[in-house]
C-alpha positions in Angstrom: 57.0 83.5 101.7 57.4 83.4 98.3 60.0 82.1 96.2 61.0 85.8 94.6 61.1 86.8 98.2 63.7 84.3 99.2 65.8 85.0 96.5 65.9 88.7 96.9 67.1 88.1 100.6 69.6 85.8 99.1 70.8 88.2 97.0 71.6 91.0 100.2 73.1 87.7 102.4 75.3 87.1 99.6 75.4 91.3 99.5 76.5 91.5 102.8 79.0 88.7 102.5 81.0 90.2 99.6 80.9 93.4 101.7 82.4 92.2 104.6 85.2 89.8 102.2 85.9 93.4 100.4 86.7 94.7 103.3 89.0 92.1 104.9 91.0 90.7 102.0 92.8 94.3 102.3 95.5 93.0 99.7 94.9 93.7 95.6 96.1 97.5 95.3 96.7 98.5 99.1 92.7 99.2 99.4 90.3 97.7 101.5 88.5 95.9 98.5 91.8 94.1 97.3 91.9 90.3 95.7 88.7 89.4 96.8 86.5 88.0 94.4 89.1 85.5 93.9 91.9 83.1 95.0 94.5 80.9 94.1 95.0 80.3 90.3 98.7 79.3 90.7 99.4 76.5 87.1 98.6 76.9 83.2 97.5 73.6 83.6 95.5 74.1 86.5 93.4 76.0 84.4 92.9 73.7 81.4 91.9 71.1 83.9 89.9 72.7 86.2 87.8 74.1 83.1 87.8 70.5 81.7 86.8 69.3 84.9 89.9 67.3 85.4 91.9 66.8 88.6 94.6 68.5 87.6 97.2 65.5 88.1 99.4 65.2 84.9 99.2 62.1 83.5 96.1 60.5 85.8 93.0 59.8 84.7 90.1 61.4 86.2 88.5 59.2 88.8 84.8 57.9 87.6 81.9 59.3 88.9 80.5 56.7 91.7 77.4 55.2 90.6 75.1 56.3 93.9 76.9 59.9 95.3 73.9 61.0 97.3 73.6 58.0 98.9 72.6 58.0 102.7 74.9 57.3 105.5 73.7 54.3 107.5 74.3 55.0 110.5 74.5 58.5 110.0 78.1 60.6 110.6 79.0 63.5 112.3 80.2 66.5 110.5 81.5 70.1 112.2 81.3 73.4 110.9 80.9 77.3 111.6 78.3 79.4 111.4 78.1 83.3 110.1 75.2 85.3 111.4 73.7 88.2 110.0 70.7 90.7 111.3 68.5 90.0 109.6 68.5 85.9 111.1 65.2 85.9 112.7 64.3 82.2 113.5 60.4 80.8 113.1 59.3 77.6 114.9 61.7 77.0 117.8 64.5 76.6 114.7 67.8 77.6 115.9 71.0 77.6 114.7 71.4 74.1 115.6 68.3 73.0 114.4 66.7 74.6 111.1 65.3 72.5 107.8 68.8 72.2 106.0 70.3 70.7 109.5 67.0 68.4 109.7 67.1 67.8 105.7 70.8 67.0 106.2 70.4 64.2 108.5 67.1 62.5 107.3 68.3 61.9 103.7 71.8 62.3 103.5 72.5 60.8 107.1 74.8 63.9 108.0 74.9 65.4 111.4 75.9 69.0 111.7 78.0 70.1 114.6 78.9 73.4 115.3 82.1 74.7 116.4 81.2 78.5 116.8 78.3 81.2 115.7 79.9 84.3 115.2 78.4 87.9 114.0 79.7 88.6 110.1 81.5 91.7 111.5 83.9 89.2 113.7 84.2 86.5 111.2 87.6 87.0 109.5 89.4 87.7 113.1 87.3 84.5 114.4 88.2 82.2 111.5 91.8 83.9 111.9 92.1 82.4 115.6 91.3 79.4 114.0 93.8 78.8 111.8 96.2 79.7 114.6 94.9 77.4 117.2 94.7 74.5 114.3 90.9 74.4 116.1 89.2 74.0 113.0 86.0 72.4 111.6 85.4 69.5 109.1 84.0 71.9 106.6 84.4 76.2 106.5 83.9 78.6 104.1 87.3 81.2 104.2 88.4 84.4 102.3 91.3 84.4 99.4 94.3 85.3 102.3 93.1 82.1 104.7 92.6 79.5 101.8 96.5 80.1 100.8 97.5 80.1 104.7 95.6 77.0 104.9 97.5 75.6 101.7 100.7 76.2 102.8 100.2 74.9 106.4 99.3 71.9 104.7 95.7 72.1 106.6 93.2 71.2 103.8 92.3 67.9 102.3 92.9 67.9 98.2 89.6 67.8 96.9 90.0 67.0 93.1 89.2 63.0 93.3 85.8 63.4 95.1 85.3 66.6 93.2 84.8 64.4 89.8 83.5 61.0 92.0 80.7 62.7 94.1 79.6 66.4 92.6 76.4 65.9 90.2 77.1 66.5 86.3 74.3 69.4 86.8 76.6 70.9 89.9 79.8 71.2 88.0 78.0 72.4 85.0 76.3 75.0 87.4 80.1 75.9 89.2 82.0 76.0 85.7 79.6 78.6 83.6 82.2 80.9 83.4 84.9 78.3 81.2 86.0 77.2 84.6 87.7 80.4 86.1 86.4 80.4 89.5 86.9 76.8 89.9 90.4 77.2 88.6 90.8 80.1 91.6 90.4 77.3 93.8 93.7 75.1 92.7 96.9 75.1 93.8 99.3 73.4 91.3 96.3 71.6 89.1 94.6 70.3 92.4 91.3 71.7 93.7 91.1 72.8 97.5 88.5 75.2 97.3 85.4 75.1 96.2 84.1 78.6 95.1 81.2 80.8 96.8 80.6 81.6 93.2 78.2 85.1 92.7 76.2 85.9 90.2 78.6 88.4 88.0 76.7 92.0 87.8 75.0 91.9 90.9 78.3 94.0 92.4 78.1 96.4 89.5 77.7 100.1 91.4 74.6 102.2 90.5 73.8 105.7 91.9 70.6 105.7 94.2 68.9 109.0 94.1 65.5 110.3 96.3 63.7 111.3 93.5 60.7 112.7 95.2 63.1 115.3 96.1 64.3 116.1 92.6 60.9 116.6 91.9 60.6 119.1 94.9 63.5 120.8 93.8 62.7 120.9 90.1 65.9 119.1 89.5 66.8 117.1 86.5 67.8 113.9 86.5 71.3 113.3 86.5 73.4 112.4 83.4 77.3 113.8 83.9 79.4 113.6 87.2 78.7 117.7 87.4 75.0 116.7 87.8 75.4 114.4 90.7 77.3 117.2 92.5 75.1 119.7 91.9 72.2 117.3 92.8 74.1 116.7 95.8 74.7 120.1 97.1 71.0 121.0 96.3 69.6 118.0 98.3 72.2 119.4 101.1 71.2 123.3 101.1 68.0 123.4 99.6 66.0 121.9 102.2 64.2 119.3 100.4 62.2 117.7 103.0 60.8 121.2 103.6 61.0 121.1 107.3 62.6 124.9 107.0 65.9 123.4 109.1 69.0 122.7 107.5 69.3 118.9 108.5 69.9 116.7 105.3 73.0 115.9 103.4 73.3 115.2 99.7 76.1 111.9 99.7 76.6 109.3 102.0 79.5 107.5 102.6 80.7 105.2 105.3 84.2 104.7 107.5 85.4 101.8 105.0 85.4 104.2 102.0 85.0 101.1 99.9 81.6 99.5 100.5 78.7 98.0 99.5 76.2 100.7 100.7 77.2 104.2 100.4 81.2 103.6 99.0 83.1 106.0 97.4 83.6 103.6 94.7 80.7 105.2 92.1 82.7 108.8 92.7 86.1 107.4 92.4 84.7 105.7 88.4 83.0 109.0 87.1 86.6 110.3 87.5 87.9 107.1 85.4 89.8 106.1 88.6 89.8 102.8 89.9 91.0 103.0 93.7 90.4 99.2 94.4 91.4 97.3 90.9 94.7 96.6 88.9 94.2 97.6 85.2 96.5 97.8 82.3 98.8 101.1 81.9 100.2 102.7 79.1 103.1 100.2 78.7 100.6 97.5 78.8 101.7 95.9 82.5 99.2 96.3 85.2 99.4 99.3 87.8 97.3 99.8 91.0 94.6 101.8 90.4 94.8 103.9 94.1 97.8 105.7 92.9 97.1 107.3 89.8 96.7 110.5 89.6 92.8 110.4 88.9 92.1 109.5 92.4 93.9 112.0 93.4 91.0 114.7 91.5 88.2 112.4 93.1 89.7 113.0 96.4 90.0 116.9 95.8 86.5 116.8 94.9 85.3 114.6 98.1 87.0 117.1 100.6 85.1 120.4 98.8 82.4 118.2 99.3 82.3 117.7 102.6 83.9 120.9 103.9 80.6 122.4 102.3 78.4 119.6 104.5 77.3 117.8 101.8 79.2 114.6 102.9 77.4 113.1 106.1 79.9 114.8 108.5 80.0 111.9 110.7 80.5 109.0 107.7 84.1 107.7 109.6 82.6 106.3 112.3 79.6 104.6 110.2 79.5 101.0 108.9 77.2 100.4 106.1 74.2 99.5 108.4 74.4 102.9 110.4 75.0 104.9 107.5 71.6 103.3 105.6 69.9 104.5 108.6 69.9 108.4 107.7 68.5 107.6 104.3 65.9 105.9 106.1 64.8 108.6 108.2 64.8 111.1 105.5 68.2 112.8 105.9 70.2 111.7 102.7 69.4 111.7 99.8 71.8 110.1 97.0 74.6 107.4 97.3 76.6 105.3 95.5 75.8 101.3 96.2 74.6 98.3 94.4 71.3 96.5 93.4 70.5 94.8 96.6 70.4 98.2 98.5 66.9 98.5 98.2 67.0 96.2 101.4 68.1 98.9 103.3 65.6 101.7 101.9 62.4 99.4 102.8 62.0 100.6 105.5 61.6 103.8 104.9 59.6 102.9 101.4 57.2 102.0 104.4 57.3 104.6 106.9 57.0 107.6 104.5 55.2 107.4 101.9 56.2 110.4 99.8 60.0 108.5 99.7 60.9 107.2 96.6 64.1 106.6 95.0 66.2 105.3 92.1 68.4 103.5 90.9 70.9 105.0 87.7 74.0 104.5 86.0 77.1 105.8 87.4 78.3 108.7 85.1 81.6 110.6 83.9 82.5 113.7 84.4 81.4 115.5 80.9 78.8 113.3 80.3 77.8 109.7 79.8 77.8 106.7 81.3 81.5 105.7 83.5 82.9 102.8 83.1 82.4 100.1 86.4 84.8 97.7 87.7 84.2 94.1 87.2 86.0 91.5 88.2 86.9 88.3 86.0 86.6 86.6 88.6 83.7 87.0 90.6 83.3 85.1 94.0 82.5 85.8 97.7 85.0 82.8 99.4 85.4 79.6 99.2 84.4 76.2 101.0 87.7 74.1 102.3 87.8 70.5 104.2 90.2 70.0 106.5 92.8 68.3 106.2 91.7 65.6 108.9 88.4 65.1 107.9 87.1 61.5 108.5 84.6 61.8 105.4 85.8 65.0 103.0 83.3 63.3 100.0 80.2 64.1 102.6 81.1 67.8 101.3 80.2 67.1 97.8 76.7 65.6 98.8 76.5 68.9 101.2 77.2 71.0 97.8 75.1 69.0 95.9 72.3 68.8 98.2 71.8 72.8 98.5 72.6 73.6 94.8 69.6 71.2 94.0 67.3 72.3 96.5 67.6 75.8 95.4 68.4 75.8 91.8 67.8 72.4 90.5 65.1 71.5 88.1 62.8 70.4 90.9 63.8 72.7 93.9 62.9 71.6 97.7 59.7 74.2 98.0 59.9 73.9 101.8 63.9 74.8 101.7 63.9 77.0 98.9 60.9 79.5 100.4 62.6 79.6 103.4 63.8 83.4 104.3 66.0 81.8 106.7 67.2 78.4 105.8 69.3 79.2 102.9 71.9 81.3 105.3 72.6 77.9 107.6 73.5 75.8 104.4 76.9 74.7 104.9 77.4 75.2 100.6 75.7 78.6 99.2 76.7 79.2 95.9 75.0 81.3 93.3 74.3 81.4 89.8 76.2 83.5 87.7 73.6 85.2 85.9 70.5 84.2 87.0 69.0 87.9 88.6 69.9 89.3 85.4 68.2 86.7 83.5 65.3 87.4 85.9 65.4 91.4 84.8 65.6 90.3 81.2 62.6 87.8 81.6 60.4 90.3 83.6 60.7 93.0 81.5 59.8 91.3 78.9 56.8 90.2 80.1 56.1 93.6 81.3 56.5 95.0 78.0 54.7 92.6 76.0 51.8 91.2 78.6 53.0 87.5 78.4 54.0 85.9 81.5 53.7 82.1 79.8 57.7 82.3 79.7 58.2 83.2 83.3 59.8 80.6 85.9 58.0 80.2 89.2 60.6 82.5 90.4 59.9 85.1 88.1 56.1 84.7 88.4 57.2 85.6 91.7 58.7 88.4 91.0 56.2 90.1 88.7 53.7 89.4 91.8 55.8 92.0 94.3 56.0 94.1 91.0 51.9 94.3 90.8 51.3 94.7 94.3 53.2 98.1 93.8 51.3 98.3 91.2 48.5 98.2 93.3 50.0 100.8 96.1 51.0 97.7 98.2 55.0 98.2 99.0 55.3 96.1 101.8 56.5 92.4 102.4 59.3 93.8 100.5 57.4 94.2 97.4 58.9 97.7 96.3 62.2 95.9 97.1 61.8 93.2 94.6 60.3 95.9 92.4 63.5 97.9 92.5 65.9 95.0 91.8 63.9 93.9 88.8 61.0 95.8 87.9 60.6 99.1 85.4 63.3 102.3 87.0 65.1 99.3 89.1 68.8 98.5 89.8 68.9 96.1 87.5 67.6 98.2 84.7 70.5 100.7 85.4 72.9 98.0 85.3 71.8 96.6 82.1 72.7 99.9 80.8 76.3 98.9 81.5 75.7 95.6 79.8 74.5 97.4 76.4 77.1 100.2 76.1 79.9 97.6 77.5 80.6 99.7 80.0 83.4 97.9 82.2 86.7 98.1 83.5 88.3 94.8 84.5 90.0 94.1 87.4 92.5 92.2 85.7 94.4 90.6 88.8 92.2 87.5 90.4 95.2 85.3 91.1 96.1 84.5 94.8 97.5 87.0 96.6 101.1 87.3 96.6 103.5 87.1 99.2 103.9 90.7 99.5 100.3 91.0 99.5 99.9 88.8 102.7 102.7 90.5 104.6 102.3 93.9 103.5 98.3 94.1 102.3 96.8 95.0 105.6 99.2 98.3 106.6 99.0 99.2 102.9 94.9 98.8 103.1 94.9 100.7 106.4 97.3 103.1 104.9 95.0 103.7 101.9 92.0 104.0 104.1 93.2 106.5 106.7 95.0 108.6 104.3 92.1 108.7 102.0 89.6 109.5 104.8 91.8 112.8 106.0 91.9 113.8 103.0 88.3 114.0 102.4 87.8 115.2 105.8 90.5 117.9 105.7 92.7 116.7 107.9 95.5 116.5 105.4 96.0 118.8 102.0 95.5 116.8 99.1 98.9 117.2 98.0 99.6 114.8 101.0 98.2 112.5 98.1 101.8 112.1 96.0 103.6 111.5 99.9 100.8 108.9 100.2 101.8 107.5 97.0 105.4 107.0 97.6 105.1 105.9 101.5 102.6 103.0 99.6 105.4 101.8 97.1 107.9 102.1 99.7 105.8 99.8 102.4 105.7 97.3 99.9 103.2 98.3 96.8 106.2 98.0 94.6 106.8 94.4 95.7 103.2 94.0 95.2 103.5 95.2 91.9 106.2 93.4 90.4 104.8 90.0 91.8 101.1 90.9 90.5 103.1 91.4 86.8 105.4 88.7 87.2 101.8 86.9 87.0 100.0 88.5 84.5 103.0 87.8 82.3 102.9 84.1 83.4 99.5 83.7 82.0 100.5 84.8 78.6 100.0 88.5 78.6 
């Protein structure tokens, strides 16, 4: 397995994970993607000391950094935790969940035994760890969304991590957590002290791209697209102009799923080529920040949606599909465009390898009229965050954990055994990535592409441009045309650096904590948004429903929401 290979299934774990944290937090503007790349930024001085590395305690010194911190435990301890599963967990070598190289590496030279609590599937994970918290039946170590790190907080359940933050992480670990000035460590605090240690993610690999079957432009003599208009008319071809020419009217042009928002096949993409912004907060006229899900340019995207699908060119089933069953028709061959994000290539694979006349690609969301839309990014960009409880015996054995996987994986002499591993990575009990590592990877590999000089290349990107010449070379399995796609010529990663050059990006400029309206109100105003949204696209309801939607919203507690989100943004000088 090579290294390029691990990485990309990195990439769709930590894919997944956003997914499923997008879908839960339910809380930033009554959607279901709401203040989840984030947490708990709660001081001013929080935030200088977090970025400087401090421990936030006004008018204490930071603790020294202890001369040995990765020194073994003799005899060893025993430390509990949780585990997430995904599908695509398939275990080689009698290793198990119990048992798997980190758990092994863990013990022999850090002297740490891992216990765990639970193994739950990622689609039960927030209403497991939830059950938790209730119970108080919680492990040493966890990794929890922006709502359950506050809960925790306030319940007094997690140990302060600031003093073996700066006595036991490794200069090249905090370095490695604080790229961005120190933001997503500082979403971690509450009141200058760190509690949470941040899944951080690398900061454009969420950016949406269009994916389009362009063997059956081709067919269809279509143009590629380069306004909003296009993609629908691209759309409604691919639906009624039978392009797998099978003479039966059984393929659709846009897939979406039941979540609406989503890492595979959201309505996100649609939503920005109308310059709305359904799941962000952004700055309004008056210069205070309003939610994005009820201005009136959703309410044209949603129009648009429900002529869509009344015409069939919406999967007609899409609300009872999560983002693995709705990957599953473009697989077969009966989809043929959606809105997603770089890793999706995962999901096409299979079908790369089954039919061999299938190809797709990724491109740049657009606008309507022309050009390329603006995407949401977030400012700060995370998937979660690791906690200790409260009653841990040894909390500092959570730095060497940290530590330990950052250095295996990303260090300047990486653990080959661990770091090739397609499965290992997932069971580390610490898994965050670098913030811009797979698009210095693009950058890197084109490069060499263009100019026939691979001297420069890493050994991960050697890696890389291997998958990239086996499709060359009409090999596209082992997930070679995946890894081509990511960050090869025509690749995700190429559309997204088109957003990069034209600065194409709208902030989400929210990424505090949620509020307290957000954690009483967020998950009827999420499940609002997503009902009311979903019959609107499937006809159910008129889209003048849209403004009654609007002021049931601000009356269920999006104007509490509001005021509290602004009453922040104004406390950070704005």
């Amino acid at each position: 397995m090579s290294k390029a290979t691990r990485t990309f299934r990195q990439i769709i774990g930590a894919a997944m994970i956003a997914t499923l944290v997008f879908a839960s937090a339910c809380s930033s503007a009554g959607t279901n993607k709401g203040s989840t790349e984030n947490g708990s930024t709660n001081t001013d001085e929080g935030a200088a000391n977090g970025a400087n590395g401090q421990n936030g305690n006004t008018g204490e010194s930071k603790p020294e950094p202890i001369s040995d911190p990765m020194a073994k435990y003799d005899p060893p301890i025993e430390v509990s935790t949780v585990i997430i599963s995904d599908p695509t967990m398939n275990f080689e070598n009698d290793d198990s969940f119990d048992n798997n190289p980190y758990y092994r590496a863990y013990e022999e030279k850090l002297g740490i035994k891992m216990k765990n609590l639970w193994v739950v599937d990622q689609s039960q994970r927030e209403q497991k760890m939830n059950l938790a918290i209730t119970s108080g039946d919680l492990p040493d170590i966890m990794h929890v969304n922006a709502n359950q790190l506050q809960l925790l907080y306030k319940a007094g359940k997690l140990a302060d991590l600031s003093e073996v933050y700066e006595q036991y992480v490794l200069p090249s670990v905090k370095t490695f957590l604080t790229v961005d000035g120190g933001h997503n460590l500082q979403s971690g605090m509450f009141d200058g002290k760190l509690y949470g240690i941040p899944e951080t993610q690398s900061y454009l690999d969420g950016a949406v791209v269009l994916w389009v079957r362009t063997d059956w432009l081709n067919k269809l003599h279509l143009p590629e697209p380069q306004s909003m208009e296009d993609v629908i008319r691209i759309a409604k071809a691919f639906t009624h102009d039978d392009p797998d020419g099978n003479q039966k009217d059984d393929t659709f042009g846009l897939a979406l799923t039941k979540d609406i928002f989503a890492g595979y096949a959201g309505a996100e993409g649609f939503f920005y080529g109308y310059g709305a912004y359904p799941d962000a907060w952004y700055k309004g006229a008056d210069g205070k920040l309003v939610p994005g899900n009820i201005q009136p340019e959703v309410k044209a995207a949603l129009a648009e949606l429900q002529a869509l699908y009344k015409e069939g060119v919406i999967d007609q089933e899409f609300g009872v599909k999560d983002l693995w069953k709705a990957s599953e028709a473009a697989v077969a061959g009966k989809n043929g465009m959606f809105f997603g994000t770089m890793a999706n290539t995962f999901q096409l694979q299979p079908g790369i390898e089954q039919n061999a006349e299938m190809q797709w690609k990724a491109y740049p969301v657009y606008k309507l009229g022309g050009g390329i839309a603006d995407v949401l990014r977030s400012r700060v960009t995370n998937t979660g965050y690791y906690v200790v409880n409260q009653k841990a015996k040894n909390p500092e054995a959570a730095m060497k954990l940290l530590n330990f996987f950052v250095e295996s994986q990303f260090g300047a002499k990486p653990d080959a055994k661990l770091a090739e591993d397609p499965v290992a990575w997932k069971l580390s009990v610490f898994r965050p990535f670098p913030g811009s590592k797979n698009y210095d990877n693009f950058l890197a590999v084109r490069e060499a592409l263009s100019t026939g000089d691979q001297s420069k290349l890493n050994p991960e990107q050697e890696g890389i441009m291997k998958h990239i010449s086996e499709v060359q070379n009409g090999n596209v399995k082992d997930n070679n045309w995946a890894m081509a796609k990511v960050f090869g010529p025509e690749s995700s990663y190429a559309a997204i650096d088109q957003y990069v050059v034209n600065d194409s990006f709208q902030f989400n400029e929210f990424y505090g904590s949620p509020t307290s309206s957000m954690q009483s109100k967020g998950s009827a105003l999420s499940k609002l948004t997503t009902e009311t949204f979903t019959k609107m696209i499937t006809g159910r309801a008129p889209i003048n429903e849209f403004d009654a939607y609007v002021k049931k919203w601000k009356a269920m507690g999006g104007d509490a929401i509001t005021n509290e989100i602004n009453a922040w943004y104004e406390s950070k000088g704005n």
